[in-house]
C-alpha positions as CSV (number, residue, x, y, z in Angstrom):
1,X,-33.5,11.7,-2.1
2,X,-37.0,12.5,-2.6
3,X,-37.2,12.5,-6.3
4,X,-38.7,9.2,-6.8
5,X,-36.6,8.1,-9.5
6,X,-34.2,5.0,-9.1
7,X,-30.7,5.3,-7.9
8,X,-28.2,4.1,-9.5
9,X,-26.5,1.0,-7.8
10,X,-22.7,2.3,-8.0
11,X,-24.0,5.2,-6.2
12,X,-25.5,3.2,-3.5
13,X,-22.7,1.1,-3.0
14,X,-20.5,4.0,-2.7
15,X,-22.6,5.8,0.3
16,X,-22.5,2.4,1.7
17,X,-19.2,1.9,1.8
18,X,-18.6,5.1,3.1
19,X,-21.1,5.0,6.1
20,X,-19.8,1.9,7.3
21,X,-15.9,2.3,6.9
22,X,-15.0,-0.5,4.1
23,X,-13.3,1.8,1.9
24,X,-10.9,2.9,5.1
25,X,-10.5,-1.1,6.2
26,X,-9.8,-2.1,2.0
27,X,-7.0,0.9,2.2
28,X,-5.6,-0.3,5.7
29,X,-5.6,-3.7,4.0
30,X,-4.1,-2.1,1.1
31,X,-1.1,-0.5,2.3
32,X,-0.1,-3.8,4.7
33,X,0.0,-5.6,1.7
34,X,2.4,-2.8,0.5
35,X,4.4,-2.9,3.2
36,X,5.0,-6.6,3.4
37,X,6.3,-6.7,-0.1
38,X,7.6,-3.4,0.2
39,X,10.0,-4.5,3.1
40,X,10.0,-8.0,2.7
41,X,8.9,-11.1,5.2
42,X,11.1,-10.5,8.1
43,X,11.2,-7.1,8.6
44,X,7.0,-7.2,8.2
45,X,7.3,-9.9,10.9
46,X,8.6,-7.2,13.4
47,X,7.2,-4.1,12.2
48,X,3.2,-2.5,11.8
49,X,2.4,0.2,9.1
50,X,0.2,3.1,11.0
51,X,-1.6,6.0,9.3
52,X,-0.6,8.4,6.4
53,X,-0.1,12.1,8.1
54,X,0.8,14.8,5.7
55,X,2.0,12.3,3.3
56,X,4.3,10.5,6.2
57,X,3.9,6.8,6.7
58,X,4.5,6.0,10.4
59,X,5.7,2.4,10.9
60,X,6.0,0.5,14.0
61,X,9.0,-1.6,15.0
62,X,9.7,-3.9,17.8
63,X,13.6,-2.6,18.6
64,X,15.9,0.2,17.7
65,X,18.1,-2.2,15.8
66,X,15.4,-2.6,13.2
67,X,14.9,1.1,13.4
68,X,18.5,1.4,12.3
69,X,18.4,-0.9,9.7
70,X,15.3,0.6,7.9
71,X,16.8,3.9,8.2
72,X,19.3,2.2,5.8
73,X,16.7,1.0,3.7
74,X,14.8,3.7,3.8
75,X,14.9,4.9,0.1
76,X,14.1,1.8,-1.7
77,X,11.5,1.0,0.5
78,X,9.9,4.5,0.4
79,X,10.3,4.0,-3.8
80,X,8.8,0.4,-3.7
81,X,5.4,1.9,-1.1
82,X,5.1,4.6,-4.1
83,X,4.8,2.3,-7.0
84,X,2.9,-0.3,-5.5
85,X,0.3,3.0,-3.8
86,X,0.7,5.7,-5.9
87,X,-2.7,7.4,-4.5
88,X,-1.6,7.9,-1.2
89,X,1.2,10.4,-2.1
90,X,3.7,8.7,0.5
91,X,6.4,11.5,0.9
92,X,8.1,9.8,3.6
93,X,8.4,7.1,6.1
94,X,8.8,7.3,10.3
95,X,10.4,4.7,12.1
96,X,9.4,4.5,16.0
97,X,10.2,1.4,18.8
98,X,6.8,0.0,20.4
99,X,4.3,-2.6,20.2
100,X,3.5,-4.2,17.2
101,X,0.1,-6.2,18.4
């Protein structure tokens, strides 16, 4: 900006932010958060939220018994991610076995 004039300071923050990924670590952050309350303790303890694709959560689980069990679930826990993120436009939620560290 070469106009001289002052910038405003919400603007600056905002490029900020953007250039150095806080806004993308405050959503990751986020939707954790979600996900812990969303599913509750025990389940969070063996499971990791990935990335939103196409308005598909992908979650992590540690065995195909908990893969079973959240396929169970899956309706009240794809309601609760919706009210507590309603931005993110989750559609639906994908259980797969691996790591979760």
């Amino acid at each position: 900006m070469s106009s001289g004039r002052p910038r405003k300071i919400a603007d600056l923050l905002s490029e900020l932010m953007a250039r150095r990924g806080y806004a993308r670590e405050q959503s990751s952050a986020d939707l954790e958060q979600a996900w812990q309350q969303a599913a509750g303790e025990l389940i969070a303890q063996h499971s990791r939220v990935g990335l939103i694709r196409q308005g598909r959560l992908e979650v992590t689980v540690t065995h195909s018994a908990l893969v079973q069990e959240l396929t169970f679930q899956k309706a009240a826990i794809l309601a609760e991610m919706r009210k507590r993120l309603p931005h993110e436009q989750i559609s639906d939620l994908r259980f797969r076995v691996g790591p979760t560290e």
